[in-house]
TILOLUM-903063 format. One record per residue (C-alpha): x, y, z. Coordinates in Angstrom, 1 decimal, m for minus. Example, Ala and Ser with C-alpha at 12.3 -4.5 7.8 and 13.67 -1.06 7.14 Angstrom:
BEGIN
(site (12.3 m4.5 7.8))
(site (13.7 m1.1 7.1))
***
This chain:
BEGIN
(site (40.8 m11.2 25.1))
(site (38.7 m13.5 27.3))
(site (42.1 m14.8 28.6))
(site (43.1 m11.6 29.7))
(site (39.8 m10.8 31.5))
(site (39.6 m14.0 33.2))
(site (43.7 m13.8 34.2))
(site (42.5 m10.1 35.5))
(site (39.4 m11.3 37.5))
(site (41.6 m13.9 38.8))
(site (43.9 m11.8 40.3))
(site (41.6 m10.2 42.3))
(site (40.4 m13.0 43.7))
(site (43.3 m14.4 44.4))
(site (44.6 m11.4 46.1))
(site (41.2 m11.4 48.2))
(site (42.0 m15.3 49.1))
(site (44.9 m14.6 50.6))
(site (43.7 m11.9 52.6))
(site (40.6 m13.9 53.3))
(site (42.6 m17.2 54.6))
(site (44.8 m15.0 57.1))
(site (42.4 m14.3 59.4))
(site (41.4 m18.1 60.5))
(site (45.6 m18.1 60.3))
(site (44.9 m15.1 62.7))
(site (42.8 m16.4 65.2))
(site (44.3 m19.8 65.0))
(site (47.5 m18.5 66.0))
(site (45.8 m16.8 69.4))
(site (43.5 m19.6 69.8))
(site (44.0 m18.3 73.8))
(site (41.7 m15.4 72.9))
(site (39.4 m17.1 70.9))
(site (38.7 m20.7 72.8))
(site (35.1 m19.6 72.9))
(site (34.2 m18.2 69.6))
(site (31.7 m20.5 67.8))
(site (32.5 m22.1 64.1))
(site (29.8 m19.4 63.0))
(site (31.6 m16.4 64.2))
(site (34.6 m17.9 62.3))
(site (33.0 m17.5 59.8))
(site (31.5 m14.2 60.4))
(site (35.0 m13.1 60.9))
(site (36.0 m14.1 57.7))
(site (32.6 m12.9 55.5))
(site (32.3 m9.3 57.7))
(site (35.9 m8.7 56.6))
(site (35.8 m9.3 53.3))
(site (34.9 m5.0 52.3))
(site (39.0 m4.5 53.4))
(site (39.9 m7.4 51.4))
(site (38.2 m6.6 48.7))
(site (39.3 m2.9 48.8))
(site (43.3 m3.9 49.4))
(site (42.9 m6.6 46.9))
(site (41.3 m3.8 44.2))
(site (44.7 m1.6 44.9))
(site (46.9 m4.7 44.2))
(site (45.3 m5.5 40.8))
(site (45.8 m2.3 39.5))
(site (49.5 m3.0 38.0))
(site (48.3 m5.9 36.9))
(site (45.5 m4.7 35.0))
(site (47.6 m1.7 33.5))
(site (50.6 m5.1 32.5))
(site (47.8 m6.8 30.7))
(site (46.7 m3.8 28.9))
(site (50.4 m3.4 27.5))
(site (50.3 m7.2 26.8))
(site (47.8 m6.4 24.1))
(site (50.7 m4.4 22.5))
(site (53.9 m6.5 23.3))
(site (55.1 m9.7 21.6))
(site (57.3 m10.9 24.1))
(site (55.7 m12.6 26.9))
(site (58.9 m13.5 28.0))
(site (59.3 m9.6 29.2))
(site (55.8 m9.2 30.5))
(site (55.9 m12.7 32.8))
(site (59.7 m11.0 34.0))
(site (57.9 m7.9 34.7))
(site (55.0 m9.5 36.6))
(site (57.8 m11.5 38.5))
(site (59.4 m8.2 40.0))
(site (55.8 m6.7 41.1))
(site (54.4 m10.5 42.9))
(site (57.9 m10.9 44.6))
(site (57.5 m7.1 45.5))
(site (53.8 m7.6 46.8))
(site (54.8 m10.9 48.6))
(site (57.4 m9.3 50.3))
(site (55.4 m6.8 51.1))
(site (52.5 m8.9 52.4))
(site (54.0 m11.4 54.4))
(site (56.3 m8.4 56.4))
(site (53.0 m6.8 57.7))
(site (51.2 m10.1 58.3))
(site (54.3 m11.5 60.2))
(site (54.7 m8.1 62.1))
(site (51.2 m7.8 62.9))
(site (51.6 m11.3 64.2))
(site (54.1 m10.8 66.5))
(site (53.2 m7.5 67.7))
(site (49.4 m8.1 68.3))
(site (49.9 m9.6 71.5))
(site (51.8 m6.9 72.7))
(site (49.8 m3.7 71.8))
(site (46.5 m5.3 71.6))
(site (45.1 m3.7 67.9))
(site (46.5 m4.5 64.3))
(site (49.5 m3.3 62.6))
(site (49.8 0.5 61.7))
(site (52.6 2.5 60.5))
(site (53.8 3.3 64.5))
(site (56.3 0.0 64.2))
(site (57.8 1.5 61.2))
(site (58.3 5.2 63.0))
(site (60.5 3.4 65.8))
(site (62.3 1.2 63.5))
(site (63.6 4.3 61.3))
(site (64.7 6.4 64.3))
(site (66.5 3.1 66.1))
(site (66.1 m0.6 64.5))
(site (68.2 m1.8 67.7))
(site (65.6 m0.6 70.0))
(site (62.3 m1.6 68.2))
(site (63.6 m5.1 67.9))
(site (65.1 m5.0 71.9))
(site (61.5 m7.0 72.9))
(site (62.6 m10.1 70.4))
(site (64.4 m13.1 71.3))
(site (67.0 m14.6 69.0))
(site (64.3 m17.3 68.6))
(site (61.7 m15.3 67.6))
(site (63.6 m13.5 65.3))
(site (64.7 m16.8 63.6))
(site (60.8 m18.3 63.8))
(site (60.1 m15.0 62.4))
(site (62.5 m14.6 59.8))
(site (61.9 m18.1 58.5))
(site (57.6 m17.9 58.9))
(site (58.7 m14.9 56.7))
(site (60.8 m16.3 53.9))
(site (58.3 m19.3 53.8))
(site (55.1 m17.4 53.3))
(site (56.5 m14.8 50.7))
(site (57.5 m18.1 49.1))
(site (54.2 m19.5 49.1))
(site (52.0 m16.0 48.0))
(site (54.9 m15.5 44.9))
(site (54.7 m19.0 43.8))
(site (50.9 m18.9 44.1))
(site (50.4 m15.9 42.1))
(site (53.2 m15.9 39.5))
(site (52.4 m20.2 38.5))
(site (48.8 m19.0 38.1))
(site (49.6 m16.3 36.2))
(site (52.2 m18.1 34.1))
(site (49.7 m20.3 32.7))
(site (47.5 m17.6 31.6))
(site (50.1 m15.7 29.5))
(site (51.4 m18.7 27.7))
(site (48.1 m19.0 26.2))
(site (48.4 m15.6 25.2))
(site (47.5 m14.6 21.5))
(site (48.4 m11.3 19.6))
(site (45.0 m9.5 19.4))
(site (44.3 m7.8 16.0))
(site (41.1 m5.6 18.2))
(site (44.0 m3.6 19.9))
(site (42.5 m0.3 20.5))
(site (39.2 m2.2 21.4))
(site (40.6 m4.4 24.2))
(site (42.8 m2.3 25.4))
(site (39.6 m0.2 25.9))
(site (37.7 m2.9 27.6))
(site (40.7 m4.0 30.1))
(site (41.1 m0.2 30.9))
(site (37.3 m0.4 31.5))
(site (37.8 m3.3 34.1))
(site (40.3 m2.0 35.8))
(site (38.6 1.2 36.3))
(site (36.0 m0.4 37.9))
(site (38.6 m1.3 40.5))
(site (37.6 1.6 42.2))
(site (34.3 0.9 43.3))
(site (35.7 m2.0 46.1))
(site (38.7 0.2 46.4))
(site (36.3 3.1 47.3))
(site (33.8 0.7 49.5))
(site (31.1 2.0 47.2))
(site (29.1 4.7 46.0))
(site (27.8 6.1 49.4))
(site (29.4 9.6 51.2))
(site (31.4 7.2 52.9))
(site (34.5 5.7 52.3))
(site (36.3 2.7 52.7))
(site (37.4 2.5 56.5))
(site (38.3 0.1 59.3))
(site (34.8 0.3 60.8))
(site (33.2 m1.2 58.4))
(site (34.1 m4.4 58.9))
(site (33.2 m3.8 62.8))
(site (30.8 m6.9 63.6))
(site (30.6 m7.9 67.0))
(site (30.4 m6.8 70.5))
(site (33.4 m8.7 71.2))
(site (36.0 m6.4 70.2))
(site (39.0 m9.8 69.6))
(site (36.6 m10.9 66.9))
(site (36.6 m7.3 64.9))
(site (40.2 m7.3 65.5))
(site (40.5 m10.7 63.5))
(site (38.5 m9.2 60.8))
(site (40.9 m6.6 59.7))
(site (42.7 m6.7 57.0))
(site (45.9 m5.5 58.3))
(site (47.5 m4.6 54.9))
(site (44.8 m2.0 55.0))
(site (45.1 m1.0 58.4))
(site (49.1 m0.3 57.9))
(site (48.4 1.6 54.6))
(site (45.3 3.4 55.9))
(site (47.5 5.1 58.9))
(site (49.6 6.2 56.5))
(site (47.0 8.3 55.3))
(site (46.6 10.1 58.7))
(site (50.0 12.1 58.9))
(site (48.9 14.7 57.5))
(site (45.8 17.1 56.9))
(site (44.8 17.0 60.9))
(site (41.9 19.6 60.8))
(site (40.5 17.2 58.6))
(site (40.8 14.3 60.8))
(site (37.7 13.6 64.2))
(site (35.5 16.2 62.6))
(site (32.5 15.3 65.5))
(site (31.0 18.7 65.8))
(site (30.4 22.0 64.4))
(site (33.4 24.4 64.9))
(site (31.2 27.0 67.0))
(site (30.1 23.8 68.9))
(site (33.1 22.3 69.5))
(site (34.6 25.7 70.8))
(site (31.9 26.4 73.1))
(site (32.6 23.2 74.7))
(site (35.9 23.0 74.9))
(site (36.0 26.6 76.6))
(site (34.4 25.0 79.2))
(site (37.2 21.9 79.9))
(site (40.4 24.6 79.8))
(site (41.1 25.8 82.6))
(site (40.3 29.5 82.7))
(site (40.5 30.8 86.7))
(site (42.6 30.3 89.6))
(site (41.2 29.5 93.0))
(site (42.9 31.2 95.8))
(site (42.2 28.1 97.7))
(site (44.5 25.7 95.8))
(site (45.7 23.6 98.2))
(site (49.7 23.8 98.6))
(site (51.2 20.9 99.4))
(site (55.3 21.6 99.2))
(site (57.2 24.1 101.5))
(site (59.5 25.5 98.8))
(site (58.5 26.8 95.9))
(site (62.1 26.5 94.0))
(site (62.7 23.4 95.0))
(site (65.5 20.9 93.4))
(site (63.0 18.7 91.1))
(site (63.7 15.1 90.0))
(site (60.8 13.5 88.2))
(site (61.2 9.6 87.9))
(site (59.3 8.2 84.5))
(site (58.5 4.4 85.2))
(site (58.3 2.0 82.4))
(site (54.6 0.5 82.5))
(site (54.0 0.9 86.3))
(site (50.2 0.6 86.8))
(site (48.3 1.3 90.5))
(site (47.8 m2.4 90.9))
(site (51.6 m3.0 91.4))
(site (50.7 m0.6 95.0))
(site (49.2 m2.3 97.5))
(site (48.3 1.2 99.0))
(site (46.2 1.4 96.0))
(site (44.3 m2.1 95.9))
(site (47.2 m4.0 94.4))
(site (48.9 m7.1 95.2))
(site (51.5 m6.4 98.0))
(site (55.4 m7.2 97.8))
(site (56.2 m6.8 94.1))
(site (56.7 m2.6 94.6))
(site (57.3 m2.2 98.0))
(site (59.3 0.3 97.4))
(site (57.5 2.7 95.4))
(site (54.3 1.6 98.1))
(site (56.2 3.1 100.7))
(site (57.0 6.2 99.0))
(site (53.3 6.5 98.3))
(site (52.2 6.0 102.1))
(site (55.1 8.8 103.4))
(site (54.4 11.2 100.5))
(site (51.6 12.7 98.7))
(site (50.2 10.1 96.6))
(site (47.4 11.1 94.0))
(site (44.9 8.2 94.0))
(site (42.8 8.6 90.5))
(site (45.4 9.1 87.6))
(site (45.3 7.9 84.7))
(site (48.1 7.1 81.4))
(site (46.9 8.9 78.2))
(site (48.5 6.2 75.9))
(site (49.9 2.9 75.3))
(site (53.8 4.3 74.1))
(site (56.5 6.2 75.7))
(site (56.9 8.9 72.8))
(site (53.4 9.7 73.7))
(site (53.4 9.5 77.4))
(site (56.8 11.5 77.3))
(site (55.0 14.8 75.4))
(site (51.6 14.2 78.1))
(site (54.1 14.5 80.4))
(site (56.4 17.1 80.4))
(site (54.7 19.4 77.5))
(site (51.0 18.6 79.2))
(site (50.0 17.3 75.5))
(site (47.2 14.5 75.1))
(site (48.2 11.6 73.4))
(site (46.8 10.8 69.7))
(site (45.5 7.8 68.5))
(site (46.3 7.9 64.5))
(site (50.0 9.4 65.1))
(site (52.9 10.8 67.7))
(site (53.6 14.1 67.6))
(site (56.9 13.4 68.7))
(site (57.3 12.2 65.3))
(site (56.7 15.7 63.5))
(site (60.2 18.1 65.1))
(site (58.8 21.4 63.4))
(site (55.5 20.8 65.3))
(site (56.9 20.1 68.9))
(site (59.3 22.8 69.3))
(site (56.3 25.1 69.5))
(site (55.0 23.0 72.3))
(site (55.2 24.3 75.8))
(site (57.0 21.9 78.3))
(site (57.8 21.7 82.2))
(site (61.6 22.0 81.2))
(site (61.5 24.8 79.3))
(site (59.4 26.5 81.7))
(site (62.0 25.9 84.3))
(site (65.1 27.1 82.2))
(site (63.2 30.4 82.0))
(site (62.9 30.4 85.9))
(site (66.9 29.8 86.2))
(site (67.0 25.7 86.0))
(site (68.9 24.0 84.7))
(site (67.7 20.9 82.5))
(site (69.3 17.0 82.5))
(site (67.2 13.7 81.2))
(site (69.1 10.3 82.4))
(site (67.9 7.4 79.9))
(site (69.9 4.2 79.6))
(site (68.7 3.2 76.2))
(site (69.1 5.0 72.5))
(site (67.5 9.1 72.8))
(site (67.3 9.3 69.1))
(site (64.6 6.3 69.5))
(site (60.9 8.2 68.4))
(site (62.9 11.6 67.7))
(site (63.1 12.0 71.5))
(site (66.1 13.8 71.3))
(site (64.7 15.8 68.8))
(site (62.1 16.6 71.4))
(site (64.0 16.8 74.4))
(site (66.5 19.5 73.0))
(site (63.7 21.2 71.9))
(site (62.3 21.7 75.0))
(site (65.6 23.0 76.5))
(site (67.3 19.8 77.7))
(site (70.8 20.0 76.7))
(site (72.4 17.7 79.5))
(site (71.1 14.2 78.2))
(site (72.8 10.8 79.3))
(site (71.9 8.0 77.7))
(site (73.2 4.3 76.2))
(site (76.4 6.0 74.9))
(site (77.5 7.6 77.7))
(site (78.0 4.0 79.4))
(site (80.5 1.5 78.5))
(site (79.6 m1.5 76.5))
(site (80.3 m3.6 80.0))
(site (77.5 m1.9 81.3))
(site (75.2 m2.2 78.5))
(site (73.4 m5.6 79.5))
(site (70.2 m5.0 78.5))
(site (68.4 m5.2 75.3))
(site (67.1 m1.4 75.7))
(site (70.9 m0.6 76.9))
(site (72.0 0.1 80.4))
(site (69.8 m1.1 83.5))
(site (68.1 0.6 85.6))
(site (70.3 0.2 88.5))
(site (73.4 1.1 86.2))
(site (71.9 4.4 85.6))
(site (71.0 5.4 88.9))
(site (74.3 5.5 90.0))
(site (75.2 7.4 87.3))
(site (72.9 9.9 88.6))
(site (74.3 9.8 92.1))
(site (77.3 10.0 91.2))
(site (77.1 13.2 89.4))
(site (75.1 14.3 92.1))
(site (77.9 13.7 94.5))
(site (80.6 15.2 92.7))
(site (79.1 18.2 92.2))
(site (78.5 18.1 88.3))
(site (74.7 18.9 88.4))
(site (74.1 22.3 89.2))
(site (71.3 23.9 91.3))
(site (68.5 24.6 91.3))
(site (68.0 21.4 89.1))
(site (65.4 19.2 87.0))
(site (66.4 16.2 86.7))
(site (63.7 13.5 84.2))
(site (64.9 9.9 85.0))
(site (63.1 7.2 82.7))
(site (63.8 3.8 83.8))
(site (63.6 1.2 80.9))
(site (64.4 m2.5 82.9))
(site (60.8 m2.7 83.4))
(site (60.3 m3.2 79.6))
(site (59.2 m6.2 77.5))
(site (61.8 m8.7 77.4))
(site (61.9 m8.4 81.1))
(site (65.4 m9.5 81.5))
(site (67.0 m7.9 84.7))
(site (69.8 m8.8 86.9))
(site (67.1 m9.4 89.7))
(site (65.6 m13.0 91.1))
(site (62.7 m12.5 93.3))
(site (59.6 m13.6 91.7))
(site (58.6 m15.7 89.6))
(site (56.4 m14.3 87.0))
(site (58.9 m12.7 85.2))
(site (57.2 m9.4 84.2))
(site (56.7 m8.7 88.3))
(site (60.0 m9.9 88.6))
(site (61.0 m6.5 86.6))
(site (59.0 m4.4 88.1))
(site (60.5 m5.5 91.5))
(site (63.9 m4.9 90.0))
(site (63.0 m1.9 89.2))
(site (61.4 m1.1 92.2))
(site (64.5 m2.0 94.2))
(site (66.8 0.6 92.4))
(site (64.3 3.3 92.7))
(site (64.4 2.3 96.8))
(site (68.0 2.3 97.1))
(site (68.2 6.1 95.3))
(site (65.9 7.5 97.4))
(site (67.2 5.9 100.4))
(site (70.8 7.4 98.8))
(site (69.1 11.3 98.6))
(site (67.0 10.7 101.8))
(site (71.0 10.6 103.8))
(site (72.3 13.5 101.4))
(site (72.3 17.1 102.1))
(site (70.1 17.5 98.6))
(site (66.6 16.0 100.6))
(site (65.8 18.7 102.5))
(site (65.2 21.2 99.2))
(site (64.3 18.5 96.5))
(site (61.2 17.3 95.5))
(site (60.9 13.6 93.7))
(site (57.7 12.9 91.6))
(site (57.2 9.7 90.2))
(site (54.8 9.0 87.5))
(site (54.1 6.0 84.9))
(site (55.6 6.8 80.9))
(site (52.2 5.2 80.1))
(site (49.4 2.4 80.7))
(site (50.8 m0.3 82.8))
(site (50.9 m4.1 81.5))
(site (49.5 m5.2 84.5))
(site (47.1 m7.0 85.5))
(site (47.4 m9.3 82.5))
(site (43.4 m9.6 81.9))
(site (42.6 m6.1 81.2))
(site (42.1 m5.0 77.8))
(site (42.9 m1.8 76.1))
(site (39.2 m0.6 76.1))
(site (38.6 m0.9 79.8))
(site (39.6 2.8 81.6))
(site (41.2 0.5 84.4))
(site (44.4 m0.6 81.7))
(site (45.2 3.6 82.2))
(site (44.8 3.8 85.7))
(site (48.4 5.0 87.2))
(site (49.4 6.1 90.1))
(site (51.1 9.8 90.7))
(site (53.5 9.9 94.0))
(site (55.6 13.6 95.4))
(site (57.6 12.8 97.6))
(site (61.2 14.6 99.0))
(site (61.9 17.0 101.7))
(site (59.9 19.8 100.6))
(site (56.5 18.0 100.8))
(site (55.2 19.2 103.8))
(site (52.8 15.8 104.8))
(site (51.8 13.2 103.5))
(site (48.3 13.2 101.9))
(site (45.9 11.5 99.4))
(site (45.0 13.5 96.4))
(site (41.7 11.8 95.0))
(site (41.1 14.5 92.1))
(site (40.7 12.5 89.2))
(site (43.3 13.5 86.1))
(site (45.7 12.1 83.8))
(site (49.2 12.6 83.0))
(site (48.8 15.5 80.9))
(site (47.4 17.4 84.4))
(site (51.3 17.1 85.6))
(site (52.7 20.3 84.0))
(site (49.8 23.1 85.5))
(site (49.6 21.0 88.6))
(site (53.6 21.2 89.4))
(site (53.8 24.8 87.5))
(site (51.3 25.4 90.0))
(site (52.7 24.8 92.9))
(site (55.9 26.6 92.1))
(site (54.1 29.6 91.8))
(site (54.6 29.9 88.1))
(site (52.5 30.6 85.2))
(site (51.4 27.8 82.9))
(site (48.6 29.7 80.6))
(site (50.9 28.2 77.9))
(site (49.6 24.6 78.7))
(site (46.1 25.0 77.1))
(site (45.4 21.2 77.6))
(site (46.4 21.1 80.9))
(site (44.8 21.5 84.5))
(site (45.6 22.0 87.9))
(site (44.5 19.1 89.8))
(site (44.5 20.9 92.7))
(site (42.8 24.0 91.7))
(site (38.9 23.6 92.6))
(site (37.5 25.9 90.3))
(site (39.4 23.7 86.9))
(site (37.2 21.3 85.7))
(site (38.3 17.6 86.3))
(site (38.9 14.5 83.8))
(site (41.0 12.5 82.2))
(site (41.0 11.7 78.7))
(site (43.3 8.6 76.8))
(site (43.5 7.2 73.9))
(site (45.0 4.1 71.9))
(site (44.8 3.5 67.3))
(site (40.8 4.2 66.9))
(site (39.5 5.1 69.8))
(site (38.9 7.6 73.0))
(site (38.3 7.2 76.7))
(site (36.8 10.1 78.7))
(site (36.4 9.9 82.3))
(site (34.2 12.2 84.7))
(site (33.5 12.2 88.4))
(site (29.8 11.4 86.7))
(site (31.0 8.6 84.3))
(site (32.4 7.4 81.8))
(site (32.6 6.6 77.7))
(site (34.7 4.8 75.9))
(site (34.3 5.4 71.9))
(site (35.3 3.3 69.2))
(site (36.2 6.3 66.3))
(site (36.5 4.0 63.2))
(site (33.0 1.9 64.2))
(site (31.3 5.1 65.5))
(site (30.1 3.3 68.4))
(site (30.4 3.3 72.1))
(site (32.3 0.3 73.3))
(site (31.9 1.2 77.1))
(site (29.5 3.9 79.3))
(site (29.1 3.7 83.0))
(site (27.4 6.3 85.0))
(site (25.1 9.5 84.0))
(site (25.5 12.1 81.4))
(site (26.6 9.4 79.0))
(site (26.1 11.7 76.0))
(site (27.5 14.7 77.5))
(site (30.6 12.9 78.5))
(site (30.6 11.4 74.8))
(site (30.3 15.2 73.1))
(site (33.0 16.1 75.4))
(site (36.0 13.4 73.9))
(site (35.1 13.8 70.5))
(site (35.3 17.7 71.1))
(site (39.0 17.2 73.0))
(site (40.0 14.8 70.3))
(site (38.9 17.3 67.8))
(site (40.3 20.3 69.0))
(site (43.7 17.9 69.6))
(site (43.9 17.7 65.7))
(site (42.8 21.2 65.3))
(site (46.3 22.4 67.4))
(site (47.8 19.7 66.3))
(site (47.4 21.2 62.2))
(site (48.0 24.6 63.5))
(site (51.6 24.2 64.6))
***
């Protein structure tokens, strides 16, 4: 019996090694990030994450302690070391794909691995991998074979041993008990405890430096644990009291119309064409404090039209920053909406609004539409007329993501010219060259993400310049607006509000000057603020506001995996929802502001469960 106990404790512990011993792997592996972390916070990293360890490790030993239980009964250990064989090669597997994915991906999306890379694999493989190099798929695909390798041999040799020294017990009943006993008490590290609290990310939340919580996570458990949070949304974010939270959030809704909302277009049926750029940010604009000469293009559209001055992205992903978009939908931070088809055909959406108002609906993409559901969604919202990767020939498919930028456009003006778009006409455009790996037929920088965005830059200039000499100018308006937070500068980091700050440009012959908006607002403000200057009614849009209405109440709100940013004309909080703990707070009403994100996150969830 002893020999089973101990090969059951050992388990465990080994399970928690391995978990433990990634994270130096971690932080050695980003050393960039981490140059000036002492040998104590190493260790702090290591010791303050040991509760998710400890927890993932508990769920792993649970087989095994139910195996050794049977061994009491079974006289072959020839069929009980097979059987343990199939579950450590499974585990391995299964350890070594997150810990190689989170890897990878970290550097990218800036927190660890949830179940998001999983959601755009299913819907297209070829476009969640489109960002990898051949070479880091084969450094990748090897790191993976090798360390799978090295977890299975570890646990099955030490394993091995034990069960060779195996005896038939003649206590059955009684060690069977005991065993049972001990793997019971797998719950209490599974759990976290005894205390009303469960077993979360925060809790291995350490420091103020948010890299060195990062390293402490456990990202077995932070894959698993979003799992957890597709479902049951009214029971997720509960900050408040429901009477609370609904006197609040009465007050951030937009409930009255000003008669002095500012109109800035001359036509209020105009021919629309809204162009979604791939991670734009306001610093790629010198009118907006940016370095000059890598979007000229775009800058000069911002200078001759109306260019609003204090946007911000509501997310890190384009499913997201699609739905703030055109259905006026905050972002989440545990899951995409996009994801769930039954609950986003009851959204309300720009397009659909049109199509009721006699337009008629086409999306131009150059890469896969079934990526993230999006066609799901887009049909959904009345789009019927969608071009994308398919309709081009593989010749013009150069890019990892599909067809260029460039390749696209003029397959928009082409249609345009011969008459195949009818009018009046929405038109969504979402570029895709300016998209990690950056490759683009284009050599005029160096750095070879700016290098995109100029490409990218270029084509947009050339269209407009294209439907500035058409008849179509004089009745169209163009808006152009960011999919989601840009990915420059390269030193800002997901919790600072500056990562989300966009820019929002209308420009086209209807706009009747050119003007800066300074109104602070976010992407999901686009919807009532266009709605509203067509004259139509957008009460459907319960998160949205009209930027340009004076009586709405003004903010933006973003999120990213765990946390919320909420910014005011009197400040701003950014809070860290697994840690409980504010992360960032600049100005007054610190508290206020606070109440007022965790009551829009909550009442997010709350629609989010109703539909």
């Amino acid at each position: 019996m002893k020999r089973r106990i101990s090969l059951l404790i050992s388990i465990y512990l080994l399970f928690t090694l391995i978990f433990a011993l990634q994270k130096p792997i971690f932080m050695l592996y980003y050393q960039q990030l981490f140059e000036r972390v002492s040998l104590l916070e190493w260790f702090q990293v290591i010791i303050n994450g040991l509760p998710l360890d400890f927890s993932f490790a508990g769920y792993l030993t649970i087989i095994p302690g139910l195996l050794l239980i049977t061994s009491v009964w079974m006289t072959s250990q020839k069929l009980l070391k097979t059987i343990f064989k199939c579950y450590y090669l499974i585990i391995s597997l299964f350890i070594s794909i997150i810990f190689v994915a989170d890897l990878g991906l970290y550097e990218y999306w800036g927190f660890r691995l949830d179940s998001t890379p999983l959601f755009y694999f299913l819907t297209s493989p070829k476009d969640a991998l489109a960002s990898m190099t051949i070479w880091m798929a084969i450094l990748g695909f090897i790191t993976l074979i090798g360390y799978t390798a090295i977890i299975y041999n570890l646990l099955y040799r030490f394993t091995a041993v034990f069960i060779n020294r195996f005896k038939f017990p003649f206590h059955r009943i009684n060690q069977s008990l005991i065993i049972l006993l001990l793997t019971g008490l797998l719950f209490i590290p599974i759990r976290g405890g005894f205390t009303v609290s469960t077993m979360n990310i925060g809790k291995v939340y350490f420091s103020e430096n948010q890299r060195l919580n990062h390293a402490a996570i456990n990202p077995c458990f932070s894959f698993t644990d979003s799992f957890m949070r597709q479902s049951n949304f009214d029971k997720q974010y509960r900050f408040l009291d429901k009477d609370e939270a609904d006197t609040i959030f009465s007050q951030l809704t937009e409930t009255t119309t000003s008669t002095d909302t500012e109109k800035l277009l001359t036509n209020n049926r105009p021919n629309i064409i809204m162009i979604i750029m791939e991670s734009f940010s306001s610093y790629l604009l010198e009118t907006l404090g940016g370095e000059p000469g890598i979007a000229p293009q775009v800058n000069k559209l911002a200078d001759e039209g109306v260019l609003f001055t204090n946007m911000y992205a509501n997310s890190f992903r384009t499913d997201r920053g699609i739905v703030s978009i055109l259905s006026g939908y905050p972002a989440q931070p545990t899951t995409s909406i996009m994801k769930y088809a039954r609950k986003t055909q009851s959204l309300p959406s720009i397009p659909k609004t049109l199509k009721e108002e006699g337009y008629h609906l086409y999306y131009y993409y150059g890469g896969d539409a079934d990526f993230t559901n999006m066609r799901s969604y887009l049909v959904s919202m009345g789009i019927d007329n969608i071009v994308c990767d398919k309709d081009f020939p593989a010749s013009q498919r150069l890019s990892k993501w599909g067809a260029h930028d460039e390749v696209v456009f003029n397959k928009l003006w082409d249609n345009l010219k011969e008459d195949e778009i009818a009018s009046p006409f929405f038109i969504a455009f979402q570029t895709s060259s300016s998209h990690e790996p950056f490759e683009v037929p284009y050599d005029k920088l160096e750095d070879k993400k700016l290098n995109a965005f100029a490409y990218t830059d270029e084509c947009i200039g050339q269209f407009i310049d294209e439907l500035k000499a058409s008849s179509y100018w004089d009745n169209t308006l163009v808006l152009l607006v960011p999919d989601h937070l840009g990915v420059y500068p390269y030193d800002l980091n997901n919790q600072s509000s500056e990562r989300y700050k966009i820019p929002m440009i209308m420009t086209g012959g209807v706009v009747a000057e050119p003007k800066r908006i300074d109104t602070i607002g976010s992407q999901i403000d686009i919807a009532a603020t266009l709605l509203g200057q067509l004259d139509i009614v957008y009460d459907d849009f319960t998160f949205s506001k009209n930027m340009l209405n004076p009586d709405a109440p003004h903010f933006a709100f973003f999120t990213m995996p765990n946390f919320l940013g909420w910014l005011s004309n009197d400040g701003e909080v950014v809070f860290d929802c697994e840690s409980n703990t504010v992360v960032k707070q600049e100005g007054s009403n610190i508290d206020e502001n606070l109440k007022k994100g965790q009551t829009y996150l909550q009442k997010l969830y709350d629609d989010i469960a109703k539909r």
